[in-house]
C-alpha positions in Angstrom: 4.3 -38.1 -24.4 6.1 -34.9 -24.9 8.8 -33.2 -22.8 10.4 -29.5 -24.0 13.2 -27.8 -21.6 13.4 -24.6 -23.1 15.7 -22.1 -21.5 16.0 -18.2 -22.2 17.7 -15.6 -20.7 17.8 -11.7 -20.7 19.3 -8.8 -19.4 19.2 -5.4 -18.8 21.9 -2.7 -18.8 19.9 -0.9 -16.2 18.1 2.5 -16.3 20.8 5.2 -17.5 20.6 8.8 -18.7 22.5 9.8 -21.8 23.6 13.3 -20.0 24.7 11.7 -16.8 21.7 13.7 -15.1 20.5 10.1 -13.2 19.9 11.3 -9.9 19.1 9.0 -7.4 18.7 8.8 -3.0 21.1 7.0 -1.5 21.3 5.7 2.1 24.7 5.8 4.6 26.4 3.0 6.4 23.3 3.9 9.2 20.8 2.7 6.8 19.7 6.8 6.9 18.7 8.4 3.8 21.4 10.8 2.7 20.3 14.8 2.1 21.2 14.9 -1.3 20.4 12.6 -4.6 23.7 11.0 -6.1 24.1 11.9 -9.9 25.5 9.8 -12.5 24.8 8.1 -15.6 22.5 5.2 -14.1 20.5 5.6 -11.0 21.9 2.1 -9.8 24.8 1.8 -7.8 25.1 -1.7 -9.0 22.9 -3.4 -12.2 21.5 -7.1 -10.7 19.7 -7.8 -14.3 23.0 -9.2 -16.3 22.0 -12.5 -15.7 18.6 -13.2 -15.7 18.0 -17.1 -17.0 14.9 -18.5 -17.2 14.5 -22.2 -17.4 11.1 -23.8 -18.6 9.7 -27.0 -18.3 6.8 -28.5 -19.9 5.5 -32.0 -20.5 1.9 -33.3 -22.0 1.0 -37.3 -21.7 -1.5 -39.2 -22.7 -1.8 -41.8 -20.0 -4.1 -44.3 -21.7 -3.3 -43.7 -25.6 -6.8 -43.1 -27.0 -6.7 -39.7 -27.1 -9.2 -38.8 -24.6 -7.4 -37.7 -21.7 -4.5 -35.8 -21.3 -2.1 -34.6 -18.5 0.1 -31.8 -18.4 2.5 -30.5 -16.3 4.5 -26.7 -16.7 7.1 -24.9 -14.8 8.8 -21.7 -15.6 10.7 -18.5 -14.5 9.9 -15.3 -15.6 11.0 -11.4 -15.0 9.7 -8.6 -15.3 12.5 -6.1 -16.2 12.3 -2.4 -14.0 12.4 0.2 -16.8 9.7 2.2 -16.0 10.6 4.3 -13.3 9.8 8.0 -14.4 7.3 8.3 -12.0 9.3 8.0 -9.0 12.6 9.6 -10.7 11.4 12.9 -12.6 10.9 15.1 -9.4 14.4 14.5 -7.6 17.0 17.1 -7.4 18.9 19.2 -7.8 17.3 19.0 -11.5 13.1 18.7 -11.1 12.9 18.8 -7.1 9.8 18.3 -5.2 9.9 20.5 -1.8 7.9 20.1 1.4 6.4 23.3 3.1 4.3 22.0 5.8 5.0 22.3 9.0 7.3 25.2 8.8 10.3 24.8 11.3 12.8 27.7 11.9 15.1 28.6 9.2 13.3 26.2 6.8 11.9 27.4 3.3 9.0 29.2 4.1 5.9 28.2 0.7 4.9 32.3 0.6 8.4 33.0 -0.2 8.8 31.3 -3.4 5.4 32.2 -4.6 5.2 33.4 -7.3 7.6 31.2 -9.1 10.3 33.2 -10.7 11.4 31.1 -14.1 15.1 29.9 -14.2 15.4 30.4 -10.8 16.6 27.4 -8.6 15.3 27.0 -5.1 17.8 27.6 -2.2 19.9 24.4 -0.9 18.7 21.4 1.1 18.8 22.0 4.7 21.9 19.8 5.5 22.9 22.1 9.0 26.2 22.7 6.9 28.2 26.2 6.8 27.2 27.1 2.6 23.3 26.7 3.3 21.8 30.0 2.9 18.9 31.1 5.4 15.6 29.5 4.5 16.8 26.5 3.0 14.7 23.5 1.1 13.4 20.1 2.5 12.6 18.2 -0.5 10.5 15.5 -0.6 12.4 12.4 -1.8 11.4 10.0 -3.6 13.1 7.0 -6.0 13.9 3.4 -6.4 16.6 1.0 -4.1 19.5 1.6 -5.5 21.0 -1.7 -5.8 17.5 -3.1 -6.7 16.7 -6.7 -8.0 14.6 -8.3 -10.5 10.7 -9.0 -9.9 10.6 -12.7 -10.4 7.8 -15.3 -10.5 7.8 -19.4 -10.4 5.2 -20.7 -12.0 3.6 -24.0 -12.1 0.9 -26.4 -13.0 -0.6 -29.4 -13.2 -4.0 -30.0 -15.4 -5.7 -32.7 -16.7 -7.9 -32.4 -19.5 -10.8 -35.4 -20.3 -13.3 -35.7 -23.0 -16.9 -35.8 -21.8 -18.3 -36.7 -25.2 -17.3 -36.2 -29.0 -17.8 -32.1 -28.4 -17.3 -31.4 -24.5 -14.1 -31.4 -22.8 -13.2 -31.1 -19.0 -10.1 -29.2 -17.6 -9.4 -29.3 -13.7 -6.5 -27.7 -12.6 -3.8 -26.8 -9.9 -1.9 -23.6 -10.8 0.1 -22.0 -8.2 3.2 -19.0 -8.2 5.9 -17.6 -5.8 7.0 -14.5 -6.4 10.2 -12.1 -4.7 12.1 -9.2 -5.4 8.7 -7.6 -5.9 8.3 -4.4 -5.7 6.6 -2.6 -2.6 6.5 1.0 -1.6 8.3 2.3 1.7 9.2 5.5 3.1 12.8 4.8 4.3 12.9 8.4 5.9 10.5 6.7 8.9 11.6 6.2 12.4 11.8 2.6 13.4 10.0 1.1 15.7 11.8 0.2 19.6 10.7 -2.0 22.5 10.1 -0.7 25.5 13.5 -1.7 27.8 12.2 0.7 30.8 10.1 -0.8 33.9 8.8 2.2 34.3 7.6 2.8 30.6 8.3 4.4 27.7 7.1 7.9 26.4 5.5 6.9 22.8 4.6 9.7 19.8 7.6 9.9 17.3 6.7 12.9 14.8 3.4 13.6 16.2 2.4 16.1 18.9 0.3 13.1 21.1 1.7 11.4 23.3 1.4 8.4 25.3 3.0 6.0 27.8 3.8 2.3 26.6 4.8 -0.9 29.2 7.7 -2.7 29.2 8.1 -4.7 25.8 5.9 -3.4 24.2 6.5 -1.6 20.7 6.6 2.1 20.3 7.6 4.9 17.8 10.2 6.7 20.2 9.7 10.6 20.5 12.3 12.3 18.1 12.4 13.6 14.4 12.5 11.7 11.0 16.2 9.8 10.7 17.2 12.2 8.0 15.2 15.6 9.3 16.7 17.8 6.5 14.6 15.6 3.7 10.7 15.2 4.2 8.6 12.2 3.7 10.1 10.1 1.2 8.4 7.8 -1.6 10.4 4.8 -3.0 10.2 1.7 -4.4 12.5 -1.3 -3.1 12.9 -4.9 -4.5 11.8 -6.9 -1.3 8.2 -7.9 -1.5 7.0 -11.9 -1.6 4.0 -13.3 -3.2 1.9 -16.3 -3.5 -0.6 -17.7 -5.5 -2.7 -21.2 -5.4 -5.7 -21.9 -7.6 -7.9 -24.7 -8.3 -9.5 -23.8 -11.5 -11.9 -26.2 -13.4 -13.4 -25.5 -16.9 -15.7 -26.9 -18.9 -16.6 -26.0 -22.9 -19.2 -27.4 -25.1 -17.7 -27.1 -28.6 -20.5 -25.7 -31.5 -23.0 -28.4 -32.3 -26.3 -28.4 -33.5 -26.1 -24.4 -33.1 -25.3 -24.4 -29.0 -21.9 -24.2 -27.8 -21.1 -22.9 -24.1 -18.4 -22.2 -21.6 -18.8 -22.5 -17.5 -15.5 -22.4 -15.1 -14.6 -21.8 -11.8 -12.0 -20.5 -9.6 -11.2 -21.3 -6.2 -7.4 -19.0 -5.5 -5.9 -17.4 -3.1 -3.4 -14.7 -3.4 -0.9 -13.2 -1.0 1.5 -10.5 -0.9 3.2 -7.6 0.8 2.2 -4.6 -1.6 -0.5 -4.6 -4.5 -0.6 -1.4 -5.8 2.3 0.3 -5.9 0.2 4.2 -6.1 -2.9 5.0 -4.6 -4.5 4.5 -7.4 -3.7 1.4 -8.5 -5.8 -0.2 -5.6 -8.1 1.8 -3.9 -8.8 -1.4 -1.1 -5.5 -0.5 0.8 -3.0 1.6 1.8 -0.1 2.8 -0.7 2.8 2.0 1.9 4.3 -0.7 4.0 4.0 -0.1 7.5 6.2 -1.2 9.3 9.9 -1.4 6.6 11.9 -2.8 9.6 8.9 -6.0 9.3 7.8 -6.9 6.4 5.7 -9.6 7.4 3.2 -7.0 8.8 1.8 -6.6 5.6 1.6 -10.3 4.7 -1.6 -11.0 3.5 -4.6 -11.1 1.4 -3.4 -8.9 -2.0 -5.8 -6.2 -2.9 -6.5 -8.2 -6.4 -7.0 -11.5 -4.5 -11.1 -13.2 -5.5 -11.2 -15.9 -3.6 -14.3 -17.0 -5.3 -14.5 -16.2 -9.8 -17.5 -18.5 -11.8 -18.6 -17.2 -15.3 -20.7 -19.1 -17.9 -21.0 -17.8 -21.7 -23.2 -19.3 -24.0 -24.5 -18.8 -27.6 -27.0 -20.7 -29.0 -28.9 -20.7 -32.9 -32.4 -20.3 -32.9 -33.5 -23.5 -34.4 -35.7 -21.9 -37.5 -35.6 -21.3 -40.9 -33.3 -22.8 -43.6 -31.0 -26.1 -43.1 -32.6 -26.0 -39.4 -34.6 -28.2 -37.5 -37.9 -26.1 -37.7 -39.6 -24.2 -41.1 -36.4 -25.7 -43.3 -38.4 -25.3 -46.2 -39.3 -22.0 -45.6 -39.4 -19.3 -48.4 -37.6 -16.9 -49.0 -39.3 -14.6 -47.4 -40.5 -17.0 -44.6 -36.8 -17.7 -44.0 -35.9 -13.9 -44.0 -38.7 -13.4 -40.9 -37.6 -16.5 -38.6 -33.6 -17.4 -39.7 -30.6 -16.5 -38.7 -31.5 -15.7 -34.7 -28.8 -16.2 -32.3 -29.1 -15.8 -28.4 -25.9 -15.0 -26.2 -25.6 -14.6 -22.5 -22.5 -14.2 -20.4 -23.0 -14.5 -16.4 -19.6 -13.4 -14.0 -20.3 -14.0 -10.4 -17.1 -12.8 -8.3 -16.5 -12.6 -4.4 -15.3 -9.2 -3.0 -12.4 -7.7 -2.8 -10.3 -7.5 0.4 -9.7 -4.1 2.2 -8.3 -2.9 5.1 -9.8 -0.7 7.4 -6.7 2.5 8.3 -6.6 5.2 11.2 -6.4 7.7 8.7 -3.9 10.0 10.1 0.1 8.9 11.2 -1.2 8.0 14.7 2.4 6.3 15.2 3.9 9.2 14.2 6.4 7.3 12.7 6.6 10.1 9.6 4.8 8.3 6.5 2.3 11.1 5.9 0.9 8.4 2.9 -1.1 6.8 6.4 -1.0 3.4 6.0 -1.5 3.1 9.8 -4.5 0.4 10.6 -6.1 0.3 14.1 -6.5 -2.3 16.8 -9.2 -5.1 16.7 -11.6 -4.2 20.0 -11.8 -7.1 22.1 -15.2 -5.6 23.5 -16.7 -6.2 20.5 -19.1 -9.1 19.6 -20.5 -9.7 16.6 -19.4 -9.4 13.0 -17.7 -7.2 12.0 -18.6 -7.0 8.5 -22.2 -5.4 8.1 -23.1 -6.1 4.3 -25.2 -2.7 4.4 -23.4 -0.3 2.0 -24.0 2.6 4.0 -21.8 1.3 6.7 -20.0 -2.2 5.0 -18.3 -2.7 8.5 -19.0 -1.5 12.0 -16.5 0.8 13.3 -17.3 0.0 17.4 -15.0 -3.2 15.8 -11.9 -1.0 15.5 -10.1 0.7 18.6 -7.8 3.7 18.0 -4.0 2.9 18.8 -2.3 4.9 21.5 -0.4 7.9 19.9 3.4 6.8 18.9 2.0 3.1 18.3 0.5 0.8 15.5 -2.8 -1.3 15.3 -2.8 -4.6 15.6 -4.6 -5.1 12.8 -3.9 -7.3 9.8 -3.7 -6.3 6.1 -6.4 -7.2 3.4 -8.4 -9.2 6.9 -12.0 -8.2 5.7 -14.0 -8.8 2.4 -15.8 -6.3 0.2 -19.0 -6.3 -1.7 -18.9 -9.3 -4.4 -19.6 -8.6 -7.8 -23.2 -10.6 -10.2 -24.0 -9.5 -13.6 -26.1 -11.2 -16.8 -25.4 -10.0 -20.0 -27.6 -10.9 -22.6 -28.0 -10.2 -26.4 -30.1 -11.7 -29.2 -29.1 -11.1 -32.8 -30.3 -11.4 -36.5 -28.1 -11.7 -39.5 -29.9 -11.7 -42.4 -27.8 -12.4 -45.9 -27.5 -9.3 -49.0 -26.6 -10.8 -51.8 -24.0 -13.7 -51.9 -21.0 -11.8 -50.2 -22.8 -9.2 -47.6 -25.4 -9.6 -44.9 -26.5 -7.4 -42.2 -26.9 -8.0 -38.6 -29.4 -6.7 -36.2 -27.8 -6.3 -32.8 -29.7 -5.5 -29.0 -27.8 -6.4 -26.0 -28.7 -5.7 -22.5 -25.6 -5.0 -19.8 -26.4 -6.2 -16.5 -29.6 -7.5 -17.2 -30.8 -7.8 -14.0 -30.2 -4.3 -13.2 -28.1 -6.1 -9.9 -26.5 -2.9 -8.0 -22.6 -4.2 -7.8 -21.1 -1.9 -4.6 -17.5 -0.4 -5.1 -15.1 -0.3 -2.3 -16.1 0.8 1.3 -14.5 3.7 2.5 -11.5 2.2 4.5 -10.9 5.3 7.2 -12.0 4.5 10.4 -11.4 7.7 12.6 -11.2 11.3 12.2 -9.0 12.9 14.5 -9.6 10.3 17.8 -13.1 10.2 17.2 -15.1 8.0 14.7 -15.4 8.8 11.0 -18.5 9.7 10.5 -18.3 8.1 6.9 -16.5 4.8 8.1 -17.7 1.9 5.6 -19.8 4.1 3.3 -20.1 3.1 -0.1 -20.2 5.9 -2.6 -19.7 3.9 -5.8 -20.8 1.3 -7.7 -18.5 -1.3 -9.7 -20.8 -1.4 -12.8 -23.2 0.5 -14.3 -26.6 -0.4 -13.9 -28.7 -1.9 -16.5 -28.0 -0.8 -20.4 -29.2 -1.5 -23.4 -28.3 -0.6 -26.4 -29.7 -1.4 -30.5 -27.2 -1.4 -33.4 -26.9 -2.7 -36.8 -23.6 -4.4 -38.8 -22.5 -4.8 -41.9 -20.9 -8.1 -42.7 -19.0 -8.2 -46.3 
């Protein structure tokens, strides 16, 4: 029996620039994004990573004392310190700006009348309505981080036991599970917030947008008006409030090398939640880039983009049972022992279930302002039968799928449906054959994906184009592997 409380902790003096050239948005006392960036030496208006401790527990017992089965039990904190953040900080002004051009509004920065670019010449003032902003002024897009962010953290845990099987095979079954906050998800806070409906009569629904529609009574609407902040486009940040979970059952067993066969075969059974997986839009093609609702989070709890419900591989590698100190031809010659030793068989087999992925509007029907669309539609309580196809030139059926009145969101969840799973066999057979005493060579052909199995990529998520149907809804266009390989080689061993 063995227990170790280990604690560590870190910190962070935040993310500063030598020059005092840190700029950074702010919002007011309103919650409304302020015009222009505040400069300084750190883009934090307060650093939450001085005291970052990280306790961790662990204990291992053997509950019977013969050394044959074992239990052991972990917990831990862990951080992940925020000190990459050029991406979202390197286009902010008045330094490296980023202005909007489109739609053009009166008196705002036409895009023909800064092209071409004149060098060292800065681009008029942010249209703030004030008395010093010269005609055609700038909207710039703004984009950062919260600026009184916290650190990402995860508790983890465990619980595994561990049995011999026999003298070379072991079994590992497993609970592992993790909660996760302060993660990071991506929000425009330049959005109008959502209302409910307070009028008998109805409510006149569109927000940004130039549809319209009539809500009821309680129900929830974008309220027709401009962006909280309309001297600053759509903005782009990253804030600190995002939840996740993970539970797993994972079991594993391995057949140490013996008699020239040794193999590996586990299994996953997990589930994985969150708010916001990839943090760009190309970090996971299966969803949309932004929250959709900030003022309700919980909208966007649900399956994470990198959630597999389902993950089995088996490896193997096993010695061909010929030639010299084998079970077959041991007293082969030389020669004879050149022809049939020294053959070795591999295979690896990954079975996986599919992604999730949510199926979007594809435009800012709410008209809530976040051009980045992460609007989803309504479920169609018309519909019957499943939703999900399987038939990669339409993965889903779009009569599923209803287009939200203009000025309002879907009632659609996040991550809801699954994606195509993934099967491959990979198999290789090799040949060493000894030079000398201190050298030998190896003969190498492996095959990738065997079976030649097509393995689908992500559907195409975009349900409508304008108000009608997308005529490309569910289509798969790519394949997550390559289809079958094979390929020869030889290695020198010395």
């Amino acid at each position: 029996r063995s227990l170790v409380p280990p604690i560590r902790h870190e910190f962070t003096d935040g993310w500063n620039e030598a020059s005092g050239r840190a700029a950074n948005y702010v919002t007011d006392a309103n919650g409304v994004l302020v015009t222009n960036p505040v400069v300084g030496n750190s883009v934090f208006s307060k650093n939450n990573a001085t005291k970052l401790f990280g306790p961790r527990i662990a204990l291992a017992w053997d509950p019977f004392g013969n050394g044959n089965t074992a239990i052991r039990v972990g917990f831990g904190t862990y951080y992940s310190l925020i000190d990459n953040l050029a991406f979202l900080l390197n286009s902010l002004p008045p330094y490296n700006a980023s202005a909007s051009f489109s739609p053009v509004a009166p008196g705002v920065l036409a895009l023909s009348s800064v092209i071409p670019i004149t060098p060292g010449v800065q681009p008029p003032a942010s249209c703030t309505g004030g008395p010093n902003v010269p005609p055609g002024c700038s909207v710039f897009a703004p984009q950062g981080i919260q600026p009184d962010a916290k650190t990402p953290t995860v508790q983890k845990w465990n619980f595994t036991v561990e049995q011999h099987l026999s003298s070379n095979t072991v079994l590992r079954v497993a609970y592992v599970g993790s909660f996760g906050y302060h993660g990071l998800i991506s929000l425009d806070p330049n959005t109008i917030l959502a209302a409910i409906c307070a009028s008998a009569a109805g409510c006149t629904a569109g927000g940004t947008g130039t549809a319209r529609s009539t809500v009821p009574q309680g129900a929830q609407y974008i309220p027709v008006g401009a962006r909280p902040n309309p001297s600053v486009g759509a903005g782009f940040f990253w804030y600190t409030e995002g939840n996740s979970r993970y539970n797993a059952l994972q079991t594993d067993v391995v057949r140490r090398l013996s008699k020239g066969f040794q193999f590996r075969a586990n299994y996953t059974w997990s589930k994985n939640l969150d708010m916001n997986s990839g943090l760009t839009g190309a970090q996971a093609n299966n969803q949309a880039q932004m929250i959709l609702d900030r003022n309700n989070l919980r909208r966007d709890w649900g399956p994470s983009a990198l959630n597999v419900t389902h993950q089995a591989s088996i490896s193997a590698q096993y010695e061909l049972p010929f030639g010299k100190g084998k079970r077959w031809m041991a007293g082969a010659d030389a020669l004879g022992n050149h022809i049939v030793g020294g053959w070795q068989v591999n295979a690896i087999t990954t079975l996986l279930s599919g992604f999730p992925f949510t199926p979007q509007v594809g435009s800012n029907r709410s008209g809530d302002g976040d051009t980045r669309n992460p609007d989803r539609p309504s479920l169609n309580p018309a519909f019957t039968g499943p939703a999900i196809t399987g038939n990669p030139n339409q993965w889903f059926n779009p009569a599923a799928f209803l287009l939200p009145s203009a000025g309002t969101w879907g009632n659609l969840g996040r991550g809801v449906y699954e994606g195509p799973g993934l099967a491959t066999v990979d198999l290789s057979l090799f040949k060493t054959t000894a030079i000398g005493e201190k050298a030998s060579l190896q003969f190498r052909a492996e095959a990738f994906n065997l079976l030649n199995h097509t393995n689908y990529g992500t559907p195409n998520a975009t349900v409508f184009s304008g108000t009608g149907v997308n005529s490309s809804a569910g289509l798969i266009t790519l394949t997550a592997t390559f289809s079958r390989q094979i390929q020869l080689g030889l290695k020198l061993i010395f």
